[in-house]
N, C-alpha and C positions, 0 to 999 in steps of 0.2 A: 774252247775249253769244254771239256764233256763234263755232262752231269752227274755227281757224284753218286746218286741214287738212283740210277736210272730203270727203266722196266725190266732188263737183262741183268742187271746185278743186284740180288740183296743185299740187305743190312749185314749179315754174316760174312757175305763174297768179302763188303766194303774193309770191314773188319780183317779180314786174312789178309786183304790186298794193304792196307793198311800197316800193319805186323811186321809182313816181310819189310817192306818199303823202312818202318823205323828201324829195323834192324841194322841193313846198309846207311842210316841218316847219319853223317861226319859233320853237318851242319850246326854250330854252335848253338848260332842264332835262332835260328828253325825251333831249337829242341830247348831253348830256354820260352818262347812264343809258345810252342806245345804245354812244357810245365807249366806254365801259365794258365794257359789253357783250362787244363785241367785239375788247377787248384782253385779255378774260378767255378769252376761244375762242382767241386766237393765242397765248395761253401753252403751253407745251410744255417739257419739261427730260425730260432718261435719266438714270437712275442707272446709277454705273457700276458692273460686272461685281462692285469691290470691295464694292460700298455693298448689293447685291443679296444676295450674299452674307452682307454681315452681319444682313440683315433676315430672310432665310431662318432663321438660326441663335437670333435672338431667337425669331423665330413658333415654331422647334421645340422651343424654352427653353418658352417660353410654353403648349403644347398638352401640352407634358408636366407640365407643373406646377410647372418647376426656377425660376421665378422669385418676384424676391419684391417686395411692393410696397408702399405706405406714404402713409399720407394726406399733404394738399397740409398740414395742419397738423403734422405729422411733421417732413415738408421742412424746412418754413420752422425749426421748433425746430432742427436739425441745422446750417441755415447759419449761423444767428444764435450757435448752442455754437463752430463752428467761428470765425468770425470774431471771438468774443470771446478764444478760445485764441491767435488770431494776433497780438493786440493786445498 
C-alpha cells in the first residue's frame, strides 16, 4: 500500500489525484463511507462559557479525588430501587 502523503506528492497532487479518481467512483458504498466521511469533518459545536465552566469544576472534583463513582451495575440497581419506590 503506498503512502498517501508521501515526500513526492503534495497535499494539492493528493487532492487532484483524489478529484479525478471521485469523479470515475460508481461505488455506492465507497461514496456513501466518503459522505460520512465528510459530515463527520463539518461537525463542529462550542460549549458555552456555562457548560465549560461546569467541566472545569468536575475535572478539578475529579484530580482532587472529591468524586465518587459506581459500577454500571450499581447504576442500574439504584434506578430499578428507585422506580420500584415510585410505583
Amino acid at each position: 500500500m503506498r503512502e498517501i502523503l508521501s515526500t513526492r506528492m503534495d497535499i494539492q497532487s493528493v487532492k487532484i489525484d483524489l478529484i479525478h479518481w471521485l469523479t470515475e467512483l460508481q461505488d455506492k458504498s465507497t461514496l456513501k463511507k466518503l459522505q460520512g466521511l465528510k459530515e463527520q469533518q463539518e461537525i463542529t459545536f462550542e460549549l458555552s462559557a456555562e457548560q465549560k465552566k461546569e467541566l472545569d469544576s468536575r475535572l478539578e472534583k475529579y484530580e482532587n479525588g472529591e468524586m465518587k463513582f459506581s459500577s454500571w451495575e450499581t447504576v442500574k440497581d439504584r434506578i430499578r430501587n428507585r422506580a420500584k419506590d415510585d410505583l
